[in-house]
PDB file with one MODEL, atoms N, CA, C and O in Angstrom:
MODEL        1
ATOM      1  N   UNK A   1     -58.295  81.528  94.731  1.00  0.00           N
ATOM      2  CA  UNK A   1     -58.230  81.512  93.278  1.00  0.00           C
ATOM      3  C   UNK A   1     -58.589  82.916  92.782  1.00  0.00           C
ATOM      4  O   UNK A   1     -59.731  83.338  92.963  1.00  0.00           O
ATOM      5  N   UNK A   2     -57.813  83.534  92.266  1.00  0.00           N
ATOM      6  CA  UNK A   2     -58.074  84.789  91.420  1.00  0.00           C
ATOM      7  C   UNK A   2     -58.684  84.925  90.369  1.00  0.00           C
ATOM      8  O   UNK A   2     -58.658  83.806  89.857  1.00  0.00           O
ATOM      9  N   UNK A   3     -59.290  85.684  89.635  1.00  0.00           N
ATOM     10  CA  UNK A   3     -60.150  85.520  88.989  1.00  0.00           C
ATOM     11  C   UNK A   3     -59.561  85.292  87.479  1.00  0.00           C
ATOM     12  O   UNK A   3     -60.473  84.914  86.744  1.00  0.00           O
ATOM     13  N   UNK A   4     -58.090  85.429  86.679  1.00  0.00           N
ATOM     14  CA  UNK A   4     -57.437  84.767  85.561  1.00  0.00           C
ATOM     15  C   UNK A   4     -57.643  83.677  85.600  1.00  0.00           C
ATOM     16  O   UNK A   4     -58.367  83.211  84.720  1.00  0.00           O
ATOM     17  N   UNK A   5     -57.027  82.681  86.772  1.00  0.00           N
ATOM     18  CA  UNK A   5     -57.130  81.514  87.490  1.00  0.00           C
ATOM     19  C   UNK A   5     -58.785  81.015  87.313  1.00  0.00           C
ATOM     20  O   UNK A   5     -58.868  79.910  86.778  1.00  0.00           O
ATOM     21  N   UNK A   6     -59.822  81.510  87.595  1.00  0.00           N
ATOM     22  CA  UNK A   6     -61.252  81.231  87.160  1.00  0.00           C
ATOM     23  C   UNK A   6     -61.692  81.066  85.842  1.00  0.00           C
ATOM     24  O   UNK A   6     -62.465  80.203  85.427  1.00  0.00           O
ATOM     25  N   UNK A   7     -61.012  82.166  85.071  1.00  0.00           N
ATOM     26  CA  UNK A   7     -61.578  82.457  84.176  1.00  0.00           C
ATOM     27  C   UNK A   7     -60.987  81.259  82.810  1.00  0.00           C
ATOM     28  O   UNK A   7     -61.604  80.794  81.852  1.00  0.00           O
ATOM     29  N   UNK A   8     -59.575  81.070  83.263  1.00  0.00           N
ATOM     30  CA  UNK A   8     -59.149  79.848  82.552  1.00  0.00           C
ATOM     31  C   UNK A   8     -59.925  78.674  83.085  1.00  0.00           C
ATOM     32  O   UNK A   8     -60.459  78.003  82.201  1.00  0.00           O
ATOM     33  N   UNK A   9     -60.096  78.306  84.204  1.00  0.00           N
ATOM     34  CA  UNK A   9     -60.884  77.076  84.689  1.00  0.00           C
ATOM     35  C   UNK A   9     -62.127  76.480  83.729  1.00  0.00           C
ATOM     36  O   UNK A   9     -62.368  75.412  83.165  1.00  0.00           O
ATOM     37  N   UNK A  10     -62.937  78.115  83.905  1.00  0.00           N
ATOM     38  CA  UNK A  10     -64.037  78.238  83.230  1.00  0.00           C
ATOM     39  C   UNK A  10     -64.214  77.946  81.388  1.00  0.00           C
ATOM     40  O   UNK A  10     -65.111  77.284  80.866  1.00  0.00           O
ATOM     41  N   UNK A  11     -63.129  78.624  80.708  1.00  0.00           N
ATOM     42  CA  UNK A  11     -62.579  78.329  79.427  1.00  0.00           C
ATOM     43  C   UNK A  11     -62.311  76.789  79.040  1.00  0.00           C
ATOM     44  O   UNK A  11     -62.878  76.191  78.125  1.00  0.00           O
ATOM     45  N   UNK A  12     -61.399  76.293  79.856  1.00  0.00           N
ATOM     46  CA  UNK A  12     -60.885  74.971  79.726  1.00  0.00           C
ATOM     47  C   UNK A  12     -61.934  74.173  79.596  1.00  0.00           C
ATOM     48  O   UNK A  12     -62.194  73.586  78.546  1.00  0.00           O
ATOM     49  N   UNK A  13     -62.831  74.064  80.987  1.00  0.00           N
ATOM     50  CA  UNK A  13     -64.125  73.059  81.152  1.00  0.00           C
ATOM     51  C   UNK A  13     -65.222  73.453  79.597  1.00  0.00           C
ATOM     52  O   UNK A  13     -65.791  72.493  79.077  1.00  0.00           O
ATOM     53  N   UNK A  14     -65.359  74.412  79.181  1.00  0.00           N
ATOM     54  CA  UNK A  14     -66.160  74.828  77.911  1.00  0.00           C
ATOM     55  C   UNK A  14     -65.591  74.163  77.111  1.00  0.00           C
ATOM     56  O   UNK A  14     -66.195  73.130  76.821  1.00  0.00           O
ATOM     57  N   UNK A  15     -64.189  74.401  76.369  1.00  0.00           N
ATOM     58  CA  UNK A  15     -63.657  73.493  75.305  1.00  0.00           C
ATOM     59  C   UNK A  15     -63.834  71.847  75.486  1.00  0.00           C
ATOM     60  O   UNK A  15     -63.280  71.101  74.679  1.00  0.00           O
ATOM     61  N   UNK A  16     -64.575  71.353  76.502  1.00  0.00           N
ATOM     62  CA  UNK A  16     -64.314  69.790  76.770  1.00  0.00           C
ATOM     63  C   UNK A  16     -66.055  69.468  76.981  1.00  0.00           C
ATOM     64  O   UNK A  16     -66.449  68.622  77.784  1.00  0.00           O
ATOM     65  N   UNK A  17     -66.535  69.893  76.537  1.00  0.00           N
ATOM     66  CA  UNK A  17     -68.204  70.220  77.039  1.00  0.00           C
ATOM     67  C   UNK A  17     -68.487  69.628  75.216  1.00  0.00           C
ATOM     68  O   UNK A  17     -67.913  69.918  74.166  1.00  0.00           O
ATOM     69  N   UNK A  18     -69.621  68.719  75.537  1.00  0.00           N
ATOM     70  CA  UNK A  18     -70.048  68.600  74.241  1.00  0.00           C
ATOM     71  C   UNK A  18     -71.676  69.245  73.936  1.00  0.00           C
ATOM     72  O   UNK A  18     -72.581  69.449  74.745  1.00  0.00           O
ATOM     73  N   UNK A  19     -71.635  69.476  72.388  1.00  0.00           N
ATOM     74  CA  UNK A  19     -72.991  70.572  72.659  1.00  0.00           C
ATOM     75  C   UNK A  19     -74.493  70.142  72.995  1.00  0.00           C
ATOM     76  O   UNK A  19     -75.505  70.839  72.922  1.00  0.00           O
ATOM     77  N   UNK A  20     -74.315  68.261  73.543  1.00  0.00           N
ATOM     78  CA  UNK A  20     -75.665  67.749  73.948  1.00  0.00           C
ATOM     79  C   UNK A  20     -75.105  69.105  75.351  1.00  0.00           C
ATOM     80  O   UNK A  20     -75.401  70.299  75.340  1.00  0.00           O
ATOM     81  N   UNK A  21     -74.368  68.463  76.269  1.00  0.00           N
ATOM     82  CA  UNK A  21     -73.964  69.612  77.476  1.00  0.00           C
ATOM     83  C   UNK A  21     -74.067  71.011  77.511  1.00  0.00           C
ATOM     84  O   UNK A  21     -74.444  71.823  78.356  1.00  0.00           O
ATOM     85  N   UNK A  22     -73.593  71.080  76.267  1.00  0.00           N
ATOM     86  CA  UNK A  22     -74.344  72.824  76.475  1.00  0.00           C
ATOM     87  C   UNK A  22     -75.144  73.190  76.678  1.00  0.00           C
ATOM     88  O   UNK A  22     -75.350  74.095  77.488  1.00  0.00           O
ATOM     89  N   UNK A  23     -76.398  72.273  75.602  1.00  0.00           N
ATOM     90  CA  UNK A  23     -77.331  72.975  75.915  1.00  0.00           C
ATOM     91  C   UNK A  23     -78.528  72.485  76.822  1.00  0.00           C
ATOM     92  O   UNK A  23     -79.625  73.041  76.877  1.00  0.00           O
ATOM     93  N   UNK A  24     -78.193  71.492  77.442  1.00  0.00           N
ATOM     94  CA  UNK A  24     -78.184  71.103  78.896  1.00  0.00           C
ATOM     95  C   UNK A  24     -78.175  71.965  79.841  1.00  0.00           C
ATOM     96  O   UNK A  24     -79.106  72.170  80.621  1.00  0.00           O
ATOM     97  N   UNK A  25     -76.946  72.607  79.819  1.00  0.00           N
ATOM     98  CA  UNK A  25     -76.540  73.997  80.667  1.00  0.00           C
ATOM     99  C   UNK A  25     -77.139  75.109  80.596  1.00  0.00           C
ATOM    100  O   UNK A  25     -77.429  75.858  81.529  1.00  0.00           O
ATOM    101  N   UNK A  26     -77.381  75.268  79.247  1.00  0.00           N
ATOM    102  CA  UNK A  26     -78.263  76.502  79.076  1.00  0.00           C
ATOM    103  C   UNK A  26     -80.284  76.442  79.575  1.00  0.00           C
ATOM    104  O   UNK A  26     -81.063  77.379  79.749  1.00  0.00           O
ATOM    105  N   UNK A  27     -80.499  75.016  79.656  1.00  0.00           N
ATOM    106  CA  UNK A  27     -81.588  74.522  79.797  1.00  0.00           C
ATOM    107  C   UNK A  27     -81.627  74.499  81.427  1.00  0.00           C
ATOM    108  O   UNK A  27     -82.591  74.986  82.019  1.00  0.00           O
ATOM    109  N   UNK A  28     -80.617  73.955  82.069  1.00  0.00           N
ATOM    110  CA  UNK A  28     -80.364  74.032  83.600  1.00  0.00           C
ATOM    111  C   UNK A  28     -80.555  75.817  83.980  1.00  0.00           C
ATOM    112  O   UNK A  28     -81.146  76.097  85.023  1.00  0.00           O
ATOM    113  N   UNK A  29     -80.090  76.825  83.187  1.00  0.00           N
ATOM    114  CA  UNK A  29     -79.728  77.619  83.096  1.00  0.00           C
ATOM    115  C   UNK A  29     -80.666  78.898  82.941  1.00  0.00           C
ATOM    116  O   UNK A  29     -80.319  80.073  83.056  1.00  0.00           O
ATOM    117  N   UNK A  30     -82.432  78.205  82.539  1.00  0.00           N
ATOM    118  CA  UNK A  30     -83.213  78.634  82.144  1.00  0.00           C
ATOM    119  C   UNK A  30     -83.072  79.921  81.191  1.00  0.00           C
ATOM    120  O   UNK A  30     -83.603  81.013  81.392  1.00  0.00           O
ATOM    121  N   UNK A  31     -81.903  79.418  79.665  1.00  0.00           N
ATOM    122  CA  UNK A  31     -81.580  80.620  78.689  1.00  0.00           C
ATOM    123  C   UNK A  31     -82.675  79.874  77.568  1.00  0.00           C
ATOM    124  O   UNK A  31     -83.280  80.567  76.749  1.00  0.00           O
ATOM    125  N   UNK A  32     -82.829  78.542  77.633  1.00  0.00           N
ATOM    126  CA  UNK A  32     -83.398  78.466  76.825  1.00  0.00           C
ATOM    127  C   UNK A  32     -84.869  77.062  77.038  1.00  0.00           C
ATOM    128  O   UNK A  32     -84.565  76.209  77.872  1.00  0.00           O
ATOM    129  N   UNK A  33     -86.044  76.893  76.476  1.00  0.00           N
ATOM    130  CA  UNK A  33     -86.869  76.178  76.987  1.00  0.00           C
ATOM    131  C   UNK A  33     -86.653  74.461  76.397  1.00  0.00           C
ATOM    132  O   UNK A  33     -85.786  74.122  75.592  1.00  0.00           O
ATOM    133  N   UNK A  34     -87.550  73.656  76.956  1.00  0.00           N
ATOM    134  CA  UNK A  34     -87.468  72.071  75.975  1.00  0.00           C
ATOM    135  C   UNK A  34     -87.249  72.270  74.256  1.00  0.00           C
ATOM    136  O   UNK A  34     -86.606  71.634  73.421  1.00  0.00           O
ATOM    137  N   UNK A  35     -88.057  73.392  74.195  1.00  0.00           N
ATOM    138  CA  UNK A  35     -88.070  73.646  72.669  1.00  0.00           C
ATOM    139  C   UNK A  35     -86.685  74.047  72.464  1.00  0.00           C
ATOM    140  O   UNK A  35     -86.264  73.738  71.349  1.00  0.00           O
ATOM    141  N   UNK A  36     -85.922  74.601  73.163  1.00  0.00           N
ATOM    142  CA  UNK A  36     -84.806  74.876  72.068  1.00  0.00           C
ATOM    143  C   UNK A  36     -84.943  76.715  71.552  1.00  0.00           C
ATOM    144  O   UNK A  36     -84.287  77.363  70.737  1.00  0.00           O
ATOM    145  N   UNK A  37     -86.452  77.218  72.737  1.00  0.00           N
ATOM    146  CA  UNK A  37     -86.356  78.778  72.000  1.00  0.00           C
ATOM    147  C   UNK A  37     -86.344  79.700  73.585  1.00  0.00           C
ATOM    148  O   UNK A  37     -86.938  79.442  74.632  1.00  0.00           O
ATOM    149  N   UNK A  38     -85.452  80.794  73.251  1.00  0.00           N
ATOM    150  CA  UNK A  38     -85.550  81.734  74.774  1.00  0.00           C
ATOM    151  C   UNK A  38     -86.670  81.154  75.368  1.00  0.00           C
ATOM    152  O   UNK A  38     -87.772  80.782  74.965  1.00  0.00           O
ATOM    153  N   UNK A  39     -85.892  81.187  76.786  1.00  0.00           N
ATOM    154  CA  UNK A  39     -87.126  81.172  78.097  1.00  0.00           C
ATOM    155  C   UNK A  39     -87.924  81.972  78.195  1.00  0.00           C
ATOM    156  O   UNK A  39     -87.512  83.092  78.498  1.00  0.00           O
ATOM    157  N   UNK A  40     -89.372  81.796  77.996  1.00  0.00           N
ATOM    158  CA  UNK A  40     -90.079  83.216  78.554  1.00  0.00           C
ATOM    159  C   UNK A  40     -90.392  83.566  79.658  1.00  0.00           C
ATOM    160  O   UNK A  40     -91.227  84.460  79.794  1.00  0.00           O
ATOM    161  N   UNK A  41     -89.862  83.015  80.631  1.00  0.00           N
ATOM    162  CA  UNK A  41     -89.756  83.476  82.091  1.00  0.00           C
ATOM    163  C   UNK A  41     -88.895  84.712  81.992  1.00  0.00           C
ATOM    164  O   UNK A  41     -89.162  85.784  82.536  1.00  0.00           O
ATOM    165  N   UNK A  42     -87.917  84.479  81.301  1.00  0.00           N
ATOM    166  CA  UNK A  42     -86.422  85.717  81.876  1.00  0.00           C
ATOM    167  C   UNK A  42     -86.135  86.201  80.632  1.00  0.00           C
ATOM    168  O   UNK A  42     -85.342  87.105  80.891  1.00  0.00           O
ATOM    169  N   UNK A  43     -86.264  86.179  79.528  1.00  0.00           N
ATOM    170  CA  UNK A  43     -86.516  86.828  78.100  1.00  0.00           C
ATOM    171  C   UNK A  43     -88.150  87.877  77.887  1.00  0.00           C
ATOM    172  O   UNK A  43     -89.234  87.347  78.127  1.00  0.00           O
ATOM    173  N   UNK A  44     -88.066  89.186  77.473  1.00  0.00           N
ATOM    174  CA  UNK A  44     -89.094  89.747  76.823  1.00  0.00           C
ATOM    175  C   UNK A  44     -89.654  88.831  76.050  1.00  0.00           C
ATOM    176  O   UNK A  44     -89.123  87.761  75.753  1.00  0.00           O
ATOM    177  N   UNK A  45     -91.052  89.314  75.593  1.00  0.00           N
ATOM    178  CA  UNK A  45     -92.267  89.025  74.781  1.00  0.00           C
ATOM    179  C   UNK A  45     -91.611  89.140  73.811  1.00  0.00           C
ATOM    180  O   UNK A  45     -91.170  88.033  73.504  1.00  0.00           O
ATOM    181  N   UNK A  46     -91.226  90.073  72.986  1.00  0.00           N
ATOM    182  CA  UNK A  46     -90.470  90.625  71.665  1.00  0.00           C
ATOM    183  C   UNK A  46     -89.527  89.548  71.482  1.00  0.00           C
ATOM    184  O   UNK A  46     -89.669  88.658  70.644  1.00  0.00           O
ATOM    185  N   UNK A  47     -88.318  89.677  72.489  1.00  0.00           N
ATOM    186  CA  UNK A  47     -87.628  88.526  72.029  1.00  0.00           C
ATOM    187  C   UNK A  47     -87.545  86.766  71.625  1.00  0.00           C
ATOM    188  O   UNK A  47     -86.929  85.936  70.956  1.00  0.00           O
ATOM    189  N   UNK A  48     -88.844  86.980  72.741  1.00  0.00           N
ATOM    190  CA  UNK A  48     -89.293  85.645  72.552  1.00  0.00           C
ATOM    191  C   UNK A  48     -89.937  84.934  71.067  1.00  0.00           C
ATOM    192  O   UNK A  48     -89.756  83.831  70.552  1.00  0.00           O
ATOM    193  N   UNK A  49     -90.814  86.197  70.642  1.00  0.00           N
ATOM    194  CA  UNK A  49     -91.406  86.297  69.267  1.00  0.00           C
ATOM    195  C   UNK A  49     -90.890  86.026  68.526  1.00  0.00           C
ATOM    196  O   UNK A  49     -91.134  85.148  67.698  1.00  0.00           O
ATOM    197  N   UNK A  50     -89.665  86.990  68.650  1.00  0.00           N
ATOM    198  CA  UNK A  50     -88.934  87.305  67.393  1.00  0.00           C
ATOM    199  C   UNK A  50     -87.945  85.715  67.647  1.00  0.00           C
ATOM    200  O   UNK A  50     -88.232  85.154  66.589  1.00  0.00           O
ATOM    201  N   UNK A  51     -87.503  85.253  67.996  1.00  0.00           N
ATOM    202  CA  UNK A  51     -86.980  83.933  68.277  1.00  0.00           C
ATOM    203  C   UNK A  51     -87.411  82.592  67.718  1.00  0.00           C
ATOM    204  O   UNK A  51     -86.674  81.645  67.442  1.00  0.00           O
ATOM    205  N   UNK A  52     -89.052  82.691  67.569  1.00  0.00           N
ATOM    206  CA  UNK A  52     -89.791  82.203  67.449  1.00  0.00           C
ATOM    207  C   UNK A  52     -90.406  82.147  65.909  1.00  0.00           C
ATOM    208  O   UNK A  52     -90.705  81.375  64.998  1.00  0.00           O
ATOM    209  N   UNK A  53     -90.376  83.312  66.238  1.00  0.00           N
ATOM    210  CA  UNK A  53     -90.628  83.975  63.946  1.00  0.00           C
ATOM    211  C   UNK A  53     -89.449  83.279  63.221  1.00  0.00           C
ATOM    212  O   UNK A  53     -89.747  82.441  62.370  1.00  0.00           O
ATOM    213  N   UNK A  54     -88.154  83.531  63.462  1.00  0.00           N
ATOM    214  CA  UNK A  54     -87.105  82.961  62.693  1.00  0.00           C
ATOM    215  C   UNK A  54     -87.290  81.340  62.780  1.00  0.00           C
ATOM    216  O   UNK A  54     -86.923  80.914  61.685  1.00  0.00           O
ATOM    217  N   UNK A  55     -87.630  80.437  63.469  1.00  0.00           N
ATOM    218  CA  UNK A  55     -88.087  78.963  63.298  1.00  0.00           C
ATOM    219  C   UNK A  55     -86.846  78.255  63.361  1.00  0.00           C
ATOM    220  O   UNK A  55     -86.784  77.176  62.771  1.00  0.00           O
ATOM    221  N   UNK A  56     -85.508  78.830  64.188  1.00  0.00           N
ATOM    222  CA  UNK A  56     -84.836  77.894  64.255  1.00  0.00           C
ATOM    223  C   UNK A  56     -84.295  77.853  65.679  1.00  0.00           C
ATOM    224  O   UNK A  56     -83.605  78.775  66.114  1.00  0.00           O
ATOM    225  N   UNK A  57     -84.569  76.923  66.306  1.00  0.00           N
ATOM    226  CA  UNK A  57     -84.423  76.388  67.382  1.00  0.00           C
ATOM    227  C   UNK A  57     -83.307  75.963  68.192  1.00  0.00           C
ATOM    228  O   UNK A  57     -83.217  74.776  67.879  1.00  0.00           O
ATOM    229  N   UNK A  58     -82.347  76.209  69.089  1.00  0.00           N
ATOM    230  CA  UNK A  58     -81.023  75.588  69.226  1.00  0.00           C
ATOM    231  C   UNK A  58     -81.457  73.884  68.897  1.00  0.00           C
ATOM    232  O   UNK A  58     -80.938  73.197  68.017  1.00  0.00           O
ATOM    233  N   UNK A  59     -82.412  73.492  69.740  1.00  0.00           N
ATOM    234  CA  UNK A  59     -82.291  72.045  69.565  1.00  0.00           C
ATOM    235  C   UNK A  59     -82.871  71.149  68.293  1.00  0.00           C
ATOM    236  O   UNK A  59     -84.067  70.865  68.226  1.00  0.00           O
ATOM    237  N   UNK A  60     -81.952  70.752  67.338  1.00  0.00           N
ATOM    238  CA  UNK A  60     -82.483  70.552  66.415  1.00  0.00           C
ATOM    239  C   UNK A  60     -82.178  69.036  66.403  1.00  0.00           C
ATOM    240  O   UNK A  60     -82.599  68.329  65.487  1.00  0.00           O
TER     241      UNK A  60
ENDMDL
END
């Protein structure tokens, strides 16, 4: 499989993904924590803050 061939694979499966799944994925994914705000494992302090200051959460 070449990587057009991937990259549509990858596209296709996203459009059919619902956003409980996303952010599932992103949680599997450690982008983001239970809360719904950057991981602070693999995210800066700053970003984490600042993520945190704005008060809105992916998981709402």
């Amino acid at each position: 499989m070449d990587i057009r061939e991937l990259t549509k694979k990858v596209q296709e499966s996203a459009k059919n993904r619902t956003r409980e799944e996303n952010i599932q994925l992103l949680k599997d994914a450690k982008i983001i924590d239970e809360s719904g705000y950057y991981c602070q494992e693999f995210f800066s302090k700053e970003t984490v803050a600042k993520d945190k200051a704005e008060g809105k959460p992916l998981i709402i």
